[in-house]
C-alpha positions, 0 to 999 in steps of 0.5 A: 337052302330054306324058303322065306315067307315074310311080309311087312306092311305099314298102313291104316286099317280100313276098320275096326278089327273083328274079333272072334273067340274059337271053341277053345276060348282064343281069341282071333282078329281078323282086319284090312290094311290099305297100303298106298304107292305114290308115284309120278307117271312118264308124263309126270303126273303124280298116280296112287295105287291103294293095296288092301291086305287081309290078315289075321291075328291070333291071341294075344295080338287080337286082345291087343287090337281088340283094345287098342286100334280102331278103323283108320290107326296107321300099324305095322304087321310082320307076318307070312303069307297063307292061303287058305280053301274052302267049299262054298255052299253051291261047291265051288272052290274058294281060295283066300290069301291073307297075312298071318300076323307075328308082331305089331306095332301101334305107330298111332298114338292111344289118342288117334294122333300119329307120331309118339312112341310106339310099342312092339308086340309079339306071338313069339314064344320064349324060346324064339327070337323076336324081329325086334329086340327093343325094350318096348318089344312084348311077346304074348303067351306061348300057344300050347294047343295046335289050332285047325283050319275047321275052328276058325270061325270066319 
């Protein structure tokens, strides 16, 4: 049987995307998104638990968010999970998990308004089958080159 690695998030992002170049010229982004759960408790008062999600995009998708998203837009990403280690300056062991984002899409309009059409877009390469095969969907440039935990640069 195959593993899964999925996940799925609609929310606002808490900033504007940072957006970095690796030596090779790619561009990657990398942003928070605050999911919220809405519940009632036993006692029937309503509670709220805000999540917040570290992820990365890679190419094309950081062009787009570089372009078109801003602190607060409400997005969906779909993407797998990654965790990631390194050293820190006084040696310690350093560990981040953060979603690795495969498609998105705008949910709020160009106009900072919600509602309106929204468009897909896509790191799948040609060969792959996208998550979804609307007409809106876009898929960015296969990546050629394979891209190593050292270039990153944040």
């Amino acid at each position: 049987m195959n593993s899964l690695n999925k996940v799925q998030l609609i929310g606002n992002l808490t900033a504007n995307p940072e957006i970095k170049e690796i030596p090779n010229g790619q561009k990657v982004a990398s942003f928070s998104i605050a999911t919220n759960r809405v519940w009632k408790d036993a006692a029937g008062v309503k509670q709220e638990q805000v999540e917040f999600h570290n992820v990365t995009a890679w190419s094309f998708l950081a062009t787009l968010l570089e372009q078109y998203t801003s602190k607060g837009k409400k997005i969906y990403v779909e993407g797998r999970l990654q965790t990631r280690s390194w050293d820190d300056p006084s040696g310690q062991k350093r560990y981040k998990t953060e979603v690795v984002a495969e498609n998105i899409i705008l949910l709020s309009s160009a106009g900072g308004g919600g509602g309106g059409d929204s468009e897909t877009y896509s790191n799948a390469s040609e060969s792959e089958e996208s998550a979804s095969s609307a007409p809106k969907t876009r898929k960015a440039p296969k990546i050629e080159e394979e891209i190593h935990i050292e270039d990153i640069p944040f």
